[in-house]
C-alpha positions in Angstrom: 114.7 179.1 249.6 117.7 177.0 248.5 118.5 173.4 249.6 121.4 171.0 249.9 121.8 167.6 249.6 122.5 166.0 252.7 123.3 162.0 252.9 119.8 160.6 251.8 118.2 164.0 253.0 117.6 167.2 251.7 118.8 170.5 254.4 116.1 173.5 253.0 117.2 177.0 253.9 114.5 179.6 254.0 114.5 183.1 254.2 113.0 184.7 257.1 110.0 186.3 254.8 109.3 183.0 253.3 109.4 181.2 256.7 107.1 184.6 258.0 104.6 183.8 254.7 104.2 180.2 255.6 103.6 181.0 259.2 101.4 183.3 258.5 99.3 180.7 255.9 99.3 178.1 259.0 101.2 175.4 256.3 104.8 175.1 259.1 105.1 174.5 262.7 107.9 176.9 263.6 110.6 176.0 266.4 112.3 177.4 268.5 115.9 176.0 269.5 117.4 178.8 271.5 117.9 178.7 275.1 114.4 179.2 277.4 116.2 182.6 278.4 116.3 183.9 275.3 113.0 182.1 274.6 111.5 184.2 277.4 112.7 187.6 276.6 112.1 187.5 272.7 110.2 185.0 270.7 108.1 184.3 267.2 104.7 184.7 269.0 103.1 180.7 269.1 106.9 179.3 267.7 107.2 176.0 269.8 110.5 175.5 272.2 112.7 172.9 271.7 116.0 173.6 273.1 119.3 172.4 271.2 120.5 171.4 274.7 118.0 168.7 275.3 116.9 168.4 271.5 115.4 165.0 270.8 115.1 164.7 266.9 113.4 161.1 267.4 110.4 162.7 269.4 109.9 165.4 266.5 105.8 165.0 264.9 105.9 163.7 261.5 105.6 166.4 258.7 102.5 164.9 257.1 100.3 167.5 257.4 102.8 170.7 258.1 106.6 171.1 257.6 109.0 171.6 260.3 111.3 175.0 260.8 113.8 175.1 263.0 115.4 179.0 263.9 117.9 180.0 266.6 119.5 183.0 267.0 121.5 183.3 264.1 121.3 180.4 262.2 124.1 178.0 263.5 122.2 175.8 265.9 118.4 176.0 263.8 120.9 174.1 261.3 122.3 171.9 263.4 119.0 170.6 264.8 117.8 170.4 261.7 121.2 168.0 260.7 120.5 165.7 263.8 116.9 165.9 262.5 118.0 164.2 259.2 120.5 161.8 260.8 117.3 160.6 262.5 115.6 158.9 259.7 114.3 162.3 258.2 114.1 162.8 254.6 114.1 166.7 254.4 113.9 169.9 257.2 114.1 173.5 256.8 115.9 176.2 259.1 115.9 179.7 259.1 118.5 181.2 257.9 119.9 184.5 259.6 118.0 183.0 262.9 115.5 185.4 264.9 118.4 188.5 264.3 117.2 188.4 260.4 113.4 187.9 261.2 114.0 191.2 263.4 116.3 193.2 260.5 113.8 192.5 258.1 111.3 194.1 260.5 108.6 190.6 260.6 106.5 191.0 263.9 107.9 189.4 267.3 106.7 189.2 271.2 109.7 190.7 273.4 108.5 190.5 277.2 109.2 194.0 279.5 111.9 192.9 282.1 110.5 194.8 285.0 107.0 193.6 284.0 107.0 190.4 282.4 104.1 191.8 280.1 104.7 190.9 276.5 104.3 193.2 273.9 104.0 192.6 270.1 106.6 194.6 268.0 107.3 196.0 265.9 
């Protein structure tokens, strides 16, 4: 994990095994800011939804018992909710960097939902 500085708030950027090992230890609520399509067809099995279309940074829970991180797709918007998140009074937020395209490269385990069937199956 690295950070940056950002106004009066610090921007963490973690790795996709580190956010995996934290998720995995129960200590981060992990969200979601891809579209619900892309939501629906692969996701980080229990990763809330929080679209970057209709983000709300003010309605976020407070980090007083688990840390916030944010992942998209490939980074870009999971770091821009998480800069609206600081602009909103936050003192520090993580993304994921790489979005759910590294978490699948470095082979950490997913949900993807069969298109004919709508069952969901864990992968890898």
């Amino acid at each position: 994990m690295h950070s940056e500085e950002i106004g009066d708030g610090i921007l963490e950027h973690w790795t996709p095994q580190e956010v995996h090992d934290a998720y995995d230890r129960n200590e981060i609520v992990l969200i979601d800011v891809r579209a619900p399509q892309e939501y629906m067809v692969e996701k980080i099995e229990g990763a809330l939804l929080a679209p970057i279309a209709s983000f709300a940074p003010d309605k976020l829970p407070s980090q007083d018992v688990k840390r916030i991180v944010f992942y998209c797709g490939a980074g870009g918007r999971s770091r821009k909710a998480a800069m609206l998140s600081l602009e909103h009074g936050m003192d520090r937020i993580a993304h994921m960097e790489g979005g759910f395209g590294a978490w699948k490269k470095n082979g950490l385990p997913y949900v993807a939902t069969d298109a004919m069937s709508g069952t969901p199956t864990k992968m890898p």
